[in-house]
N, C-alpha and C positions, 0 to 999 in steps of 0.2 A: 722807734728803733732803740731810744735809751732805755725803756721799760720794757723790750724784750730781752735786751743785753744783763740788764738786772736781775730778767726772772731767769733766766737760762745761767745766770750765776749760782743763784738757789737751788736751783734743780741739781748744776752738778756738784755744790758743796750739800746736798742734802744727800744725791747719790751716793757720793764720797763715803759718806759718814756712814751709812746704809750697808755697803760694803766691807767698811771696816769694820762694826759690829758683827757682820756674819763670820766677817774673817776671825775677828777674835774669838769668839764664841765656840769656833770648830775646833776642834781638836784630832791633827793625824794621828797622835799616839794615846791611847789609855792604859792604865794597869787596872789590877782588880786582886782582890781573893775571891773563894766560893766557899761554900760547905754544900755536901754532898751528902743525898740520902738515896738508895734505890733498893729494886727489892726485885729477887729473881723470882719468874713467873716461866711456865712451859720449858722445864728440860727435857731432853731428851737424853735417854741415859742408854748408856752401849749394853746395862747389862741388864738386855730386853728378854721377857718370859721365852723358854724356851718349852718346847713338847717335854720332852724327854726329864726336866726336873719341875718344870711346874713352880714358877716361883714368883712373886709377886712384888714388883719394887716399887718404893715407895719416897722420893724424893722430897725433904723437909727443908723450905728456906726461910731466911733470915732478911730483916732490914740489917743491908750494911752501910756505915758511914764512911767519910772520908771529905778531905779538902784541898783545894786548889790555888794555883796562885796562875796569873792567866797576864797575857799580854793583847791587847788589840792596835788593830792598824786598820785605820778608817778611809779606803779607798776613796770613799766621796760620803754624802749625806745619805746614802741609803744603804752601800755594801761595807762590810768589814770583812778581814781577814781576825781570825782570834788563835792564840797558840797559846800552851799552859804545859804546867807540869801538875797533875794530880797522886796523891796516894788514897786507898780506899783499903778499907780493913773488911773481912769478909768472915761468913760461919756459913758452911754447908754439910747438911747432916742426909743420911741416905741409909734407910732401910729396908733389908731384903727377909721375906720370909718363903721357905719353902715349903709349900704345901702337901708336897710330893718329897720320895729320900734324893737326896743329891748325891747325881751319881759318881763326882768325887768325894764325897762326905756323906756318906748315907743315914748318921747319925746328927746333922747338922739341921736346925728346925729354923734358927731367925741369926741373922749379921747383920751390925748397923756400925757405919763407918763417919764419926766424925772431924773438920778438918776445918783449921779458922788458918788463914793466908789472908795475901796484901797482893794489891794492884798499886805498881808505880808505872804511872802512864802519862803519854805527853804525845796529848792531843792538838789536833790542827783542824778549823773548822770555817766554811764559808757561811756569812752571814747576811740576811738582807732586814731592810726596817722596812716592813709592811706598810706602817700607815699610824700614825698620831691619832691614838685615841681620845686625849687632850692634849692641853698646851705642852704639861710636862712628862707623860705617859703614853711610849712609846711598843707597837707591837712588832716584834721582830720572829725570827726563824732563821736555822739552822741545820749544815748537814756537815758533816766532816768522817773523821777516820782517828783511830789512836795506835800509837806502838804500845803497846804493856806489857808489859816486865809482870811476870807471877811469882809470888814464894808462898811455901807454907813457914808457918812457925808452931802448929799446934797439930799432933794428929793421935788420933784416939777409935779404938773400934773393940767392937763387945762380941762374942759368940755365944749364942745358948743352944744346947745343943738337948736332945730327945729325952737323953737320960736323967736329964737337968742339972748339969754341971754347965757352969760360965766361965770362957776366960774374958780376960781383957789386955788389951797391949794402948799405953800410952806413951808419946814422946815430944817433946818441947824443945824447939830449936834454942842451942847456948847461941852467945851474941857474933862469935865466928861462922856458926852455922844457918845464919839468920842473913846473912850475907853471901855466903857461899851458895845456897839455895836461887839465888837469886839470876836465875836460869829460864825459866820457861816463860815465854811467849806468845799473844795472838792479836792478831789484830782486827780490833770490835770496831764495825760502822757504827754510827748516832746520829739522829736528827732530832732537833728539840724547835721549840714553841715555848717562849714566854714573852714578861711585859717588863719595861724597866720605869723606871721613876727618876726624874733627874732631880736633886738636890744641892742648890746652888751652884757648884762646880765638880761636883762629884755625881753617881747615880748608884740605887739600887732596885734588883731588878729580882726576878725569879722566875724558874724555866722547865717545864713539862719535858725532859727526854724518853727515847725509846733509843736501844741497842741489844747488838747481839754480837755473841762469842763464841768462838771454838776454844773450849778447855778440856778439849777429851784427853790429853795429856794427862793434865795434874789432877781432874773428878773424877773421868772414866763418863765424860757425859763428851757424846758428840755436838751436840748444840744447845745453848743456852741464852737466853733472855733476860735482859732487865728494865724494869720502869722505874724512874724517879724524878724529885726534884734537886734543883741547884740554885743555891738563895745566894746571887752575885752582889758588890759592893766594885763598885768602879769609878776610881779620880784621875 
């Protein structure tokens, strides 16, 4: 009996101890930043060939950057809730030729419209940890939603016309207009896939997203696409 009473000591100071390490170990709250890179693929643009002028559009994208500063909240060892504030800087260029006379400009042959804006956006996203691919290398996944805030600051567009005269019209938001712009709206779903790495009490991680957007407001595109990654750092 005395040498069950001793090991059954062990067991629950060894439990004890067992317990306390996972306890300390977890963490309900993290921060983080990110850096952001994505790149638009398949628009769809409103201003689709028509019979009657014949023209042919030609949508030109850009790798845009931006970064994040991100909050997580860790329901348990596998789900996370994660929230953030993002800005991402952007360049969309779009060129139309008309093959045919346009029959409100019948002397108009090529317009190419381009336009550099910002996403300030603040996202919210449910997150699951798939499965330990090692000890300290973790795969997870993601689905969420963002409100975003659109502005331009930069907008520029060229005319060349049959006769072959060019205009051009350029304008650069001053730092009141740059704020004041700061108006238009949509709200993009995202699911992402990546791996993170923990590093002592910190982690850093990077993540394979897809999203899409209505920005037929501010482009003239009714639906748009982005792929990128997001190279996370979280203590």
């Amino acid at each position: 009996m005395k040498k069950l009473i001793i090991a059954s000591l062990f067991l629950l100071i060894g439990t004890s101890i067992t317990i306390a390490q996972e306890s300390t170990s977890f963490k309900k709250f993290n921060y983080g930043v990110s850096l952001i890179s994505e790149f638009d693929f398949l628009p769809i643009t409103n201003r689709a060939n028509r019979d009657y002028y014949e023209s042919n559009v030609k949508p030109i994208s850009f790798i845009n950057y931006g970064m994040g500063f991100n909050a997580y909240f860790n329901i348990n060892k596998m789900f996370f809730l994660k929230f953030g504030i993002e800005s991402v800087w952007c360049n969309w260029k779009e060129e139309i030729t008309q093959f045919k006379a346009y029959i409100y400009e019948p002397n108009l042959y090529k317009n190419s419209f381009h336009s550099k804006y910002f996403h300030l956006e603040f996202p919210i996203s449910f997150g699951y940890n798939i499965t330990n691919i090692s000890e300290d290398i973790t795969l997870y996944c993601s689905l969420g939603g963002k409100f975003s805030l659109m502005n331009y600051y930069y907008r520029s567009s060229k005319y060349e016309f049959r006769d072959g005269t060019i205009e051009t019209y350029e304008k650069r938001a001053n730092v009141k207009e740059f704020f004041d712009y700061l108006d238009f709206f949509a709200f993009p779903i995202f699911a992402s896939i990546g791996l993170e790495k923990e590093i002592k009490n910190s982690s850093a991680g990077v993540s394979l997203f897809f999203q899409s957007r209505d920005v037929g407001v501010v482009l003239g595109i009714s639906g748009n696409h982005q792929i990128g990654l997001a190279f996370e750092f979280k203590f």
